[in-house]
TIMIKE-441049 format. One line per field, with one value per residue (C-alpha): residue number from 1; x, y, z. Coordinates in nm, 2 decimals, padded with zeros to 4 digits. Example, Ala and Ser with C-alpha at 12.3 -4.5 7.8 and 13.67 -1.06 7.14 Angstrom:
BEGIN
num = [1, 2]
c1 = [01.23, 01.37]
c2 = [-00.45, -00.11]
c3 = [00.78, 00.71]
***
This chain:
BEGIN
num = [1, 2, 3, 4, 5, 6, 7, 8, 9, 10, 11, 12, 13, 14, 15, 16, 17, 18, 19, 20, 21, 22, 23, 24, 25, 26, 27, 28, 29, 30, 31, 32, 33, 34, 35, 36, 37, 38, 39, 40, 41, 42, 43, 44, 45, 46, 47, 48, 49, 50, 51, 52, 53, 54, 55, 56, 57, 58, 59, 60, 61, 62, 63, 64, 65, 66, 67, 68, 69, 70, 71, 72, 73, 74, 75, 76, 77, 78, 79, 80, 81, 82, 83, 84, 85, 86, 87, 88, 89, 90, 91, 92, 93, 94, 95, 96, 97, 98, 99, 100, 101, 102, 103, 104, 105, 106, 107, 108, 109, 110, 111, 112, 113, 114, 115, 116, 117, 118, 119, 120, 121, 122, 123, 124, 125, 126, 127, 128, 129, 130, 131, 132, 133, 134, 135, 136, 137, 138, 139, 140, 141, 142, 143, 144, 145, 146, 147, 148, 149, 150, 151, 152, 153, 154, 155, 156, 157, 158, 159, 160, 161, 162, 163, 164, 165, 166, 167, 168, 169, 170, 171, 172, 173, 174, 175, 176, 177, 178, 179, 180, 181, 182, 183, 184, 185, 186, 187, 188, 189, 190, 191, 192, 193, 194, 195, 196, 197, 198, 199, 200, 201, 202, 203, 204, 205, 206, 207, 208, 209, 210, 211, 212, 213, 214, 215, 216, 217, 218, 219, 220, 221, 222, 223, 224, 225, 226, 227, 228, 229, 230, 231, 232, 233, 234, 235, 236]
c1 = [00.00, 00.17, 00.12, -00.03, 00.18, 00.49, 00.42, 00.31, 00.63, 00.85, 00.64, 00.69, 01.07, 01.10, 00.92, 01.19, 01.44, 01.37, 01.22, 01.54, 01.73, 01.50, 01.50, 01.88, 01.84, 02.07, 01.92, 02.25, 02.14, 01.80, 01.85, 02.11, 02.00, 01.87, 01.83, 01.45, 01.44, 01.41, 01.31, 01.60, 01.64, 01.36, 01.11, 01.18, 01.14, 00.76, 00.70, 00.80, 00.65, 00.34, 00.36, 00.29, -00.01, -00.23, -00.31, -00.46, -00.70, -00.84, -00.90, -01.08, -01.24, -01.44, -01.47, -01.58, -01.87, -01.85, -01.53, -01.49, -01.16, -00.89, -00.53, -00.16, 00.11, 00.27, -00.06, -00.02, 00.22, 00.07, 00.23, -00.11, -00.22, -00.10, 00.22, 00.14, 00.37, 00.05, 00.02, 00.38, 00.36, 00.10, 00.35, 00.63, 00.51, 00.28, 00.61, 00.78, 00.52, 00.53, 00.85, 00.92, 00.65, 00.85, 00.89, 01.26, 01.45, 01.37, 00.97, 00.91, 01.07, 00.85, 00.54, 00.62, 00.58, 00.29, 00.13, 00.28, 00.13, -00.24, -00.21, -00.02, -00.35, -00.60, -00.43, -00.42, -00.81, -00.82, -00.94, -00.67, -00.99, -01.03, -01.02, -00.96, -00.99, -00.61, -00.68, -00.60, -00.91, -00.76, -00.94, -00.72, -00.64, -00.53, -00.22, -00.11, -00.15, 00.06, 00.32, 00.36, 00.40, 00.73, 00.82, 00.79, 00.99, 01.28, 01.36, 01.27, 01.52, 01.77, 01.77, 01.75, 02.08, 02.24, 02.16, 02.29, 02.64, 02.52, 02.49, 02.12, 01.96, 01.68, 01.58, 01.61, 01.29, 01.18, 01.41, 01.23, 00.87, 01.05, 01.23, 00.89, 00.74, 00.99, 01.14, 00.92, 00.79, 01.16, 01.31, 01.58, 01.84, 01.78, 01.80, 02.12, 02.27, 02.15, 02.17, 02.43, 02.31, 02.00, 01.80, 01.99, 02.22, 02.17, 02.41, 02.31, 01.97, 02.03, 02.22, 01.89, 01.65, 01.88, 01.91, 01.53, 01.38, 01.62, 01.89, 02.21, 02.33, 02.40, 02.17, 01.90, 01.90, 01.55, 01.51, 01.73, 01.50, 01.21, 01.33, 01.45, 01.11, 01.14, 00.82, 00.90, 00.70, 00.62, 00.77, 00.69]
c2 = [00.00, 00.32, 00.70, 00.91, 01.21, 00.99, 00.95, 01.28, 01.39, 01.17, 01.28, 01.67, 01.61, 01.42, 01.65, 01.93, 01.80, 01.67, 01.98, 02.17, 01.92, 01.93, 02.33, 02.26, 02.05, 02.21, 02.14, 01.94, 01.71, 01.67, 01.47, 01.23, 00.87, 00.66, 00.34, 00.31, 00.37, 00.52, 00.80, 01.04, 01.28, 01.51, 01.23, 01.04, 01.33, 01.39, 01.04, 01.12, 01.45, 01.30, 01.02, 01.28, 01.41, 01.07, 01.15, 01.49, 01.26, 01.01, 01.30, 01.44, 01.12, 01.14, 00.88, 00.53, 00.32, -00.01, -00.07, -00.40, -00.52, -00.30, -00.33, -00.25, -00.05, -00.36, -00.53, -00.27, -00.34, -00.66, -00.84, -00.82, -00.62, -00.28, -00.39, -00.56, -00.48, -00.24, -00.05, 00.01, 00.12, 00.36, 00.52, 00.52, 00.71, 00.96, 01.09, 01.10, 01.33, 01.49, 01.62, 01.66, 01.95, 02.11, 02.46, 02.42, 02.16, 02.30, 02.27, 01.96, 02.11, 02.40, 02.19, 01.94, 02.28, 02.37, 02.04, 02.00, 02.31, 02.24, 01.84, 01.90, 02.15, 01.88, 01.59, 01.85, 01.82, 01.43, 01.21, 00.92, 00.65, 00.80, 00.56, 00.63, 00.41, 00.41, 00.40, 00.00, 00.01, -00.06, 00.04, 00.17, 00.41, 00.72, 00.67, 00.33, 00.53, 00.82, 00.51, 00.38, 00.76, 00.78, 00.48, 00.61, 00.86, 00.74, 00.49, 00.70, 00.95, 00.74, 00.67, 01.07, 01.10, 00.76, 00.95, 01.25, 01.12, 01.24, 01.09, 00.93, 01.27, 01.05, 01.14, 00.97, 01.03, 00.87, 00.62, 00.51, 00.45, 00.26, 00.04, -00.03, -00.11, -00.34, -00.48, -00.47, -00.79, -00.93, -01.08, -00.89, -01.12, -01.32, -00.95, -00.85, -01.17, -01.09, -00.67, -00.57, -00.24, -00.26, -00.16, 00.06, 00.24, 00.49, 00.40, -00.03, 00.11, 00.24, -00.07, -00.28, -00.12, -00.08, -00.44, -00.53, -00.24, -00.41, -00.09, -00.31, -00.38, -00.78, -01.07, -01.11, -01.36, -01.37, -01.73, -01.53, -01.25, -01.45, -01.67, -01.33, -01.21, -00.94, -00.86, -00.86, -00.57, -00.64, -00.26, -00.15]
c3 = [00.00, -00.11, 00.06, -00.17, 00.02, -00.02, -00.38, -00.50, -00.33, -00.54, -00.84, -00.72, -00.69, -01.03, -01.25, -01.09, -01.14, -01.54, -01.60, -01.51, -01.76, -02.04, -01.97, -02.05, -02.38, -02.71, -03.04, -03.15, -02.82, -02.91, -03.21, -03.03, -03.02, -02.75, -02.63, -02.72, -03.15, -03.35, -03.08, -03.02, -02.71, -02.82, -02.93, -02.58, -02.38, -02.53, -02.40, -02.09, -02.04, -02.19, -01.93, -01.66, -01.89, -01.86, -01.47, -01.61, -01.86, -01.63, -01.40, -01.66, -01.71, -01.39, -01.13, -01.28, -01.14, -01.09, -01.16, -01.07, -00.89, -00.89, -01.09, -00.87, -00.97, -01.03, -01.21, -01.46, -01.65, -01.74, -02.03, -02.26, -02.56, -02.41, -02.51, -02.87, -03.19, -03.29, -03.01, -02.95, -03.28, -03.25, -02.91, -03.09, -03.40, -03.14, -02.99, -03.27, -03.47, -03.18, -03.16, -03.48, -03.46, -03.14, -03.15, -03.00, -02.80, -02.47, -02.57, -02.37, -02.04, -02.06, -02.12, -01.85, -01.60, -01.71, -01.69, -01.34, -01.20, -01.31, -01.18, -00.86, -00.74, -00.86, -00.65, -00.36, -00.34, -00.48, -00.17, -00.12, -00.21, -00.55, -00.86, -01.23, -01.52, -01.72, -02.14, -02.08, -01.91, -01.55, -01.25, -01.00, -00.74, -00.84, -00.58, -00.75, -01.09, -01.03, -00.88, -01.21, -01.30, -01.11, -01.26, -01.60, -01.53, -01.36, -01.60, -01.90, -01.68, -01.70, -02.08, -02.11, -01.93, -02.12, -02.45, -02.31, -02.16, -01.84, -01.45, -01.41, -01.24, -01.03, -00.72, -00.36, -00.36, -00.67, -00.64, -00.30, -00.44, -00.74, -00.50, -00.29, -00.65, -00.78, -00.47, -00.19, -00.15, -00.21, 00.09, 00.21, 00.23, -00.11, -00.26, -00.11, -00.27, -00.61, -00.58, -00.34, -00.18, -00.41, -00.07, 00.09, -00.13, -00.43, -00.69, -00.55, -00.59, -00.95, -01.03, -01.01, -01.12, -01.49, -01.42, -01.37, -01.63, -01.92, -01.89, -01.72, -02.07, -01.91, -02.02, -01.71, -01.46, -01.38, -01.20, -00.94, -00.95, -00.90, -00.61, -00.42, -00.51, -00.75, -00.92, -01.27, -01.47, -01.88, -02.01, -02.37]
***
């Protein structure tokens, strides 16, 4: 069970401190390549920012009735048609339109603020019981949603500042909710063995979560995963 204050602070400090380096962005570094093609800097950053836009729809959605059972932060990224050849497709070319209609390179910085300051009121007044429905169609609460939000854009962070030859800019903050997400029903001690410092230290902490998001650059070990009781999330 996650803390909608804990969360939305994680959110708050993330969105600072990506909006300060997409503020930053040169035009030479917005075409650079990254990890996820054919999306360069610029086209990966509208994903991102636009990441942060989907809490402002369902918001806008309403609240749903009847939703039936509700999804996890971690039930979420379910490996089903969300994540089909087709509609990867359809996210890939989105972003890519997208920024190829940018007005600069420091476009999706300024948007990101903007977007920030109208959804960072609205959760102010959101009850912590509140549901929205995601465009998979997943009822959840609007504190596991925004969960999956941080993790979007830590990971997404960190291919920003791979493309970019830079240090990985996430927050201890952020870092902290992704942890929970990925390794908090882990035991402890089976985790250590498999992620030295992946609980209690920031670069250990870094280390696996490249490691179990598919950024480590080294082919998985997932039965070791499993059996220290990582929970293992299908990403686009």
């Amino acid at each position: 069970m996650f803390d909608r204050d804990v969360v939305v602070r994680a959110l708050s400090a993330e969105v600072g401190v990506l909006r300060r380096m997409l503020s930053g962005v040169s035009e030479e570094e917005a075409v650079l390549p990254t990890r996820c093609p054919p999306w360069d800097v610029a086209a990966l950053a509208v994903h991102t920012v636009g990441a942060l836009h989907r809490v402002l729809v369902v918001l806008d959605a309403g609240t749903p009735e009847g939703s039936g059972p509700l999804v996890s932060a971690a039930g979420y990224y379910a490996p089903d048609v969300r994540f089909s050849p087709t509609v990867n497709a359809d996210r890939v070319e989105r972003a890519v339109r997208a920024a190829e209609g940018r007005a600069d390179a420091a476009e999706p910085g300024r948007v990101l603020e903007t977007w920030w300051k109208e959804l960072s009121t609205r959760l102010s007044v959101e009850p912590v019981d509140r549901v929205v429905v995601t465009r998979h169609g997943d009822p959840m609460l609007l504190t596991d949603f925004l969960v999956t939000r941080v993790l979007e854009l830590v990971v997404h962070g960190v291919d920003l500042a791979d493309a970019l030859g830079r240090d990985p800019w996430t927050t201890a903050e952020a870092l902290d909710v992704v942890r929970d997400l990925l390794f908090g029903a882990a035991d402890p001690v089976a985790l250590e063995g498999v992620f030295p410092g992946a609980l209690s230290e920031r670069g250990g902490g870094l280390a696996a979560v490249r490691a179990v998001t598919g950024r480590a650059g080294a082919a998985p070990d997932r039965g070791a995963w499993e059996r220290a009781g990582v929970r293992l999330l299908a990403l686009g």
